[in-house]
C-alpha positions as a Markdown table, in Angstrom:
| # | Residue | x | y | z |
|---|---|---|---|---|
| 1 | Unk | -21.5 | 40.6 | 46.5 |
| 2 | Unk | -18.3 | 42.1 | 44.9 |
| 3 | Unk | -16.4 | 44.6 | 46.4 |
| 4 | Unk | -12.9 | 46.7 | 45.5 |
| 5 | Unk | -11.2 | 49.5 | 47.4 |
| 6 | Unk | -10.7 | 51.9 | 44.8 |
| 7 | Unk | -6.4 | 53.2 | 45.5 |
| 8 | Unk | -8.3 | 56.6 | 46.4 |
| 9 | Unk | -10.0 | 55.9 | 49.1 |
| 10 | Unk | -9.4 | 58.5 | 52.2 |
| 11 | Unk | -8.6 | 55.9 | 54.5 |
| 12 | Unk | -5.6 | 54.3 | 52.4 |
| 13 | Unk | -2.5 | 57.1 | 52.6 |
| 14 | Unk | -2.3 | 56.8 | 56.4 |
| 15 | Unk | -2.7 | 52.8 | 56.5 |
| 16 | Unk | 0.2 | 52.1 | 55.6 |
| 17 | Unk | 2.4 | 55.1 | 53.7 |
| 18 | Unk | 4.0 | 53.5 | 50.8 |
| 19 | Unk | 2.2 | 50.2 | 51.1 |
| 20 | Unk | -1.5 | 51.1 | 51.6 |
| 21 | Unk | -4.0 | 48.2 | 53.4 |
| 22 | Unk | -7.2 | 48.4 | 52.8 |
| 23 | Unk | -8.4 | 48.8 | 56.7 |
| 24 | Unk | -10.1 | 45.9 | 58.2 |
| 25 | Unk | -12.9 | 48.6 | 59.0 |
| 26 | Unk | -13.4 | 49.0 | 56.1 |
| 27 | Unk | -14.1 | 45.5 | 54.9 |
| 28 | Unk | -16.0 | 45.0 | 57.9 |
| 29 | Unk | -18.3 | 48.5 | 56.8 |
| 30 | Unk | -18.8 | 46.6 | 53.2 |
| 31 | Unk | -19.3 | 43.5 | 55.0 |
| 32 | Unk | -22.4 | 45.2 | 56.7 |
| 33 | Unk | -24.0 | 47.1 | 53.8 |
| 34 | Unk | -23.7 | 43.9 | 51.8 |
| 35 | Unk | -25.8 | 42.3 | 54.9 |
| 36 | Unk | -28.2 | 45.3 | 55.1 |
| 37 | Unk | -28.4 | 45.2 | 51.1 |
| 38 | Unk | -30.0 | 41.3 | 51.2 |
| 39 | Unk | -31.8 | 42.4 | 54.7 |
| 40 | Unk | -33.1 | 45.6 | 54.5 |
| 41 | Unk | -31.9 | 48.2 | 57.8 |
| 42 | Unk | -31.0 | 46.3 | 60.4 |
| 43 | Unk | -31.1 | 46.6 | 64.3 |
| 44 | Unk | -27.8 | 47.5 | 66.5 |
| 45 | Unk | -25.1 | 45.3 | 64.9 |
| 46 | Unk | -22.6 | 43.0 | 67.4 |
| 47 | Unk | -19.7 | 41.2 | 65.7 |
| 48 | Unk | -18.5 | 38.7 | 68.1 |
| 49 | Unk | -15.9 | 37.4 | 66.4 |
| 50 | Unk | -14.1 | 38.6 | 63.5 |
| 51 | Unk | -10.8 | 37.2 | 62.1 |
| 52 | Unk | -8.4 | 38.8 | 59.5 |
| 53 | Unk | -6.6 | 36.2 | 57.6 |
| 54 | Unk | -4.6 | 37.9 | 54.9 |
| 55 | Unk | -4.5 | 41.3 | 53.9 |
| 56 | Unk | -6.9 | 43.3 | 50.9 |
| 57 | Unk | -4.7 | 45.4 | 49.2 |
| 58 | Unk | -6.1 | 48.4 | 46.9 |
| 59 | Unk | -7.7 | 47.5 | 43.7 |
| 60 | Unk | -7.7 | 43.8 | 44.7 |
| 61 | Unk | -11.4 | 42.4 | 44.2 |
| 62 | Unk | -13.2 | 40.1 | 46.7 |
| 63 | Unk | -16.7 | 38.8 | 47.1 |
| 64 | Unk | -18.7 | 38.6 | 50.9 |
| 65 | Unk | -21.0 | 35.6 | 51.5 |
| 66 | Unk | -23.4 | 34.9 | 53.7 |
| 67 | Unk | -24.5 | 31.5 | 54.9 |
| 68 | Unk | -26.8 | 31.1 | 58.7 |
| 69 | Unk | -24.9 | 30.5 | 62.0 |
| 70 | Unk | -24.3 | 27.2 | 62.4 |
| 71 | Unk | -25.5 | 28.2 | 66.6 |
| 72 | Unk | -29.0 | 29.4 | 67.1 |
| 73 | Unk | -29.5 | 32.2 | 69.0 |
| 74 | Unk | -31.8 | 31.7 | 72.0 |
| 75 | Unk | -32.6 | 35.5 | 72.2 |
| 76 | Unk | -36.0 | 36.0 | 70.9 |
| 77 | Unk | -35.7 | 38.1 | 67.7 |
| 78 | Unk | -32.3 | 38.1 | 67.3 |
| 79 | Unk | -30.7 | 37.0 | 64.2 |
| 80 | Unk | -27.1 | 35.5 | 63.4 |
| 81 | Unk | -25.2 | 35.4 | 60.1 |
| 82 | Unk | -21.8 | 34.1 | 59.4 |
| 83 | Unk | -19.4 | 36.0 | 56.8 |
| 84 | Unk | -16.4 | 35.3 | 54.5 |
| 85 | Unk | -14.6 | 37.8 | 52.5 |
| 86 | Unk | -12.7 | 35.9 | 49.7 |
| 87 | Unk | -10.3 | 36.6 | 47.2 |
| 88 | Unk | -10.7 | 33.8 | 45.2 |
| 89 | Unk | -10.6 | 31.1 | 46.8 |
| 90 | Unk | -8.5 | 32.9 | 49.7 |
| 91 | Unk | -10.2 | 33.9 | 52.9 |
| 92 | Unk | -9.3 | 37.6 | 53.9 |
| 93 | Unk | -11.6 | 37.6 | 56.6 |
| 94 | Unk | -14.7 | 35.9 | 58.4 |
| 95 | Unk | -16.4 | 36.2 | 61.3 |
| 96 | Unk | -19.9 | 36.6 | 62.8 |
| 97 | Unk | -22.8 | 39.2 | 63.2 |
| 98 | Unk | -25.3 | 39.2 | 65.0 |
| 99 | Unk | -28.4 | 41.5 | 64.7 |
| 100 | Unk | -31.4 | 42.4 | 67.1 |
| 101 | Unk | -31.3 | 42.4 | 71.2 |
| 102 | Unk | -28.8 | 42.0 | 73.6 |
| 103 | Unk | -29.2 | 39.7 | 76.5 |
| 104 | Unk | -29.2 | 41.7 | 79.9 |
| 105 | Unk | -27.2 | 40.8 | 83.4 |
| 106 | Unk | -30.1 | 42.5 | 85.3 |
């Protein structure tokens, strides 16, 4: 899936003034709908782990992939998907979600 931050977006005057970011937030929120676009809705959402490599600036386009985590979850009915953001063959950010029940201490 493609995405780009249009330069209006309400979250870019405050992040950064004069040299507007695009949040990681809000990749991450794109990241999701992208997820719950091939998935249909989705249970509570964890992201373990989630790395930013290089900024997105406004206007820049980048595509999110999907692929299986590599580790299999041994929660019954959970389910785990790696993620990339790329801009071309850059990484901007990756990282996991994971999807279903959480594991208890009880």
């Amino acid at each position: 899936m493609e995405i780009v931050i249009g330069h209006d977006h309400p979250s870019l005057p405050g992040h950064f003034p004069g040299r507007p970011v695009v949040p990681g937030v809000v990749v991450l929120d794109r990241v999701v709908a992208a997820l719950e676009q091939a998935h249909g809705p989705l249970p509570p959402l964890r992201l373990p782990q989630v790395k930013f490599l290089q900024p997105l600036l406004p206007g820049e386009a980048a595509r999110i992939e999907f692929a299986p985590a590599s580790v299999a979850s041994s929660v019954p009915g959970e389910r785990r998907w790696r993620f990339h953001v790329l801009r071309g063959h850059a990484t901007i950010a990756s990282g996991e979600i994971v999807a279903g029940p959480v594991e208890s201490d009880a």
